[in-house]
N, C-alpha and C positions, 0 to 999 in steps of 0.2 A: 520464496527464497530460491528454490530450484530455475526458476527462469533467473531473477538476478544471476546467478551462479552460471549458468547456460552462456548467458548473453555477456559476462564479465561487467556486470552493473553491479556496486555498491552500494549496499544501505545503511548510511549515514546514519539514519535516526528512523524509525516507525513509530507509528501511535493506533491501535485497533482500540476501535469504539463502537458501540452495540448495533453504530448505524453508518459508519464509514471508516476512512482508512486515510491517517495520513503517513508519506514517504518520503523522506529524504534522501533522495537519490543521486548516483554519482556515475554519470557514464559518459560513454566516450561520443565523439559528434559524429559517428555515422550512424548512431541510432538517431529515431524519431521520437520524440515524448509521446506522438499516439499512438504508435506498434508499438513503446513500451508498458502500455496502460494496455492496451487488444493485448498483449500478453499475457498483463497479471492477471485479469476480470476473466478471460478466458480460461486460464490453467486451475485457476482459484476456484470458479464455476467450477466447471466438471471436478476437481478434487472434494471437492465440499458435496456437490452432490453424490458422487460416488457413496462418499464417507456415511452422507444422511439421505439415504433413500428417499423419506419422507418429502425432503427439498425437490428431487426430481417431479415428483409426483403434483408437487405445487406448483412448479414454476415449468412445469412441460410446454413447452411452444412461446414461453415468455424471457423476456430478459432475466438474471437474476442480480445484476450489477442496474446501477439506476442507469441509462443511459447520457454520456459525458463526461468529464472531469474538471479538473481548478489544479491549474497547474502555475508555478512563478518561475518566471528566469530570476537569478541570482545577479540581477545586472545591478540595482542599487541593492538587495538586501547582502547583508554579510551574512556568512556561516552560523558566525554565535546568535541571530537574532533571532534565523529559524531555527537551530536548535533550542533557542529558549523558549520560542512561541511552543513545538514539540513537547517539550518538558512541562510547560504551563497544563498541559493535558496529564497529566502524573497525576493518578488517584493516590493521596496520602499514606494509605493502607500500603501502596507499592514499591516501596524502598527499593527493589531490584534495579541495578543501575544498566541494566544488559540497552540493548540500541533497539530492540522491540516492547513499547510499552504497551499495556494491557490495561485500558482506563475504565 
C-alpha cells in the first residue's frame, strides 16, 4: 500500500492467498505495469523479510517473489467482472467487505 500511495496507484480490489497475490489496480499511463510489480515484490520482500528474520535467512541470495507476473489490460474485460473474479476468491468465514481480501 505505501508504494501504491507513493506512486498515486489505486487499489481497486486485492486478494492475499497463502501462495500469491491478486491486485486490481488503477494508475496513471506513465507508469509501466513492470516497474509497478519491481515495486511491490521489492518493497514487499525486504518488509516481510525485515519483519520475519527467519525469511531472510531462507531466501538469502534467492529470489523471494516467484520470478514474473499475469497481468490483464481492461481492454475487453469490464470493471465488475474482475471485481467479481476478485470476490470469487472471498473465503466465506470473511464477511469483511474492506478492498483487501484475505482468502
Amino acid at each position: 500500500m505505501q508504494v501504491c500511495d507513493a506512486e498515486d496507484i489505486r487499489i481497486l480490489k486485492g486478494v492475499v492467498s497463502k501462495d500469491h497475490v491478486h491486485m486490481h489496480l488503477e494508475y496513471a499511463a506513465k507508469h509501466s505495469v513492470s516497474n509497478i510489480i519491481k515495486r511491490l515484490k521489492g518493497r514487499s520482500s525486504r518488509r516481510l523479510q525485515d519483519e520475519f528474520p527467519e525469511l531472510k535467512k531462507r531466501y538469502w541470495g534467492r529470489h523471494f517473489w516467484a520470478i514474473g507476473y499475469g497481468a490483464w489490460s481492461t481492454g475487453d474485460l469490464t470493471e465488475e467482472l474482475v471485481q467479481e473474479y476478485l470476490e470469487h476468491h472471498r473465503n466465506p468465514s470473511n464477511i469483511e467487505t474492506g478492498n483487501i481480501i484475505l482468502e
